[in-house]
C-alpha positions in Angstrom: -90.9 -48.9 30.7 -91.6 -51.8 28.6 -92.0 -52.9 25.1 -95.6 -52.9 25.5 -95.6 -49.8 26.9 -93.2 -48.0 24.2 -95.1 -49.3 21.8 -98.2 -47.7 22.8 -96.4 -44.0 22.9 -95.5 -44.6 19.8 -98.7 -45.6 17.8 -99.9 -43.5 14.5 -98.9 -40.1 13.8 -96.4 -40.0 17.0 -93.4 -41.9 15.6 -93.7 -39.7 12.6 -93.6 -36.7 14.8 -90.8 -37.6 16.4 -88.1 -38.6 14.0 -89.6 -35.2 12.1 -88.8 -33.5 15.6 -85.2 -35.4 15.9 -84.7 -34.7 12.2 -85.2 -31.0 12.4 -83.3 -30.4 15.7 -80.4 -32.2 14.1 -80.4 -30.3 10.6 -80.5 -27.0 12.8 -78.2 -27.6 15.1 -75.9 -28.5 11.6 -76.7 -25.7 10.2 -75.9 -23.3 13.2 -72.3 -25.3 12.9 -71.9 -24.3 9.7 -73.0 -20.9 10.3 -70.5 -20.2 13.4 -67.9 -21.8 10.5 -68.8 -19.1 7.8 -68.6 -16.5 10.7 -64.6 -17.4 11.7 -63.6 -17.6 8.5 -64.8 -14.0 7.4 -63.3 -13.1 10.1 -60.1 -14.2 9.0 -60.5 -13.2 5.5 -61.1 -9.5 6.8 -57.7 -9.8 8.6 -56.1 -11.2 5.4 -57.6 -9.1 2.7 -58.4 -5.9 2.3 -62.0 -4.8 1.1 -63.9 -2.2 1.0 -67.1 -4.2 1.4 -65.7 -6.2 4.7 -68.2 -4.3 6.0 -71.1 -6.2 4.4 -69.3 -9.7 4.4 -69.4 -10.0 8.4 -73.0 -7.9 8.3 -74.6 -11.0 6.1 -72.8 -13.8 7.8 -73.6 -12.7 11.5 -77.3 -12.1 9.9 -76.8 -16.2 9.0 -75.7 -17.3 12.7 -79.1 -15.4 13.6 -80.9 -17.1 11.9 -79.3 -20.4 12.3 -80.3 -19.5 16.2 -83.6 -18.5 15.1 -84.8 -21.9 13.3 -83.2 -23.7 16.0 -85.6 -22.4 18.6 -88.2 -23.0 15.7 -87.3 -27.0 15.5 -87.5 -26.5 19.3 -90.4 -25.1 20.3 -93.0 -25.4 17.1 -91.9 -28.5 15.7 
């Protein structure tokens, strides 16, 4: 593939779509990090403290992770 030929893909609105496609994959991806993150350390904070609302800590951040997963296949397949 040459220059030429790159070029051409990439006229108008379709270099735009990409890096907004890149972009969004990216951030997701990030953001499903930092979810997995928030899950292992609730985790661990249920093993080190004692609540009565432990419960509801690991309820909200598995609820995060799904939907980290969720707008991952979002950036995927609609973006």
């Amino acid at each position: 593939m040459g220059i030429d030929e790159l070029a051409k893909t990439f006229t108008g609105g379709d270099i735009v779509y990409f890096f907004v496609k890149a972009f969004s994959l990216v951030f997701s991806i990030m953001y499903f990090f930092y979810a997995l993150v928030m899950v292992r350390q609730i985790q661990v904070m249920n093993k080190a403290l004692s609540t009565e609302r432990k419960n509801l800590f690991s309820l909200i951040s598995i609820i995060q992770l799904l939907l980290a997963v969720f707008i991952i296949l979002l950036a995927v397949f609609f973006v």
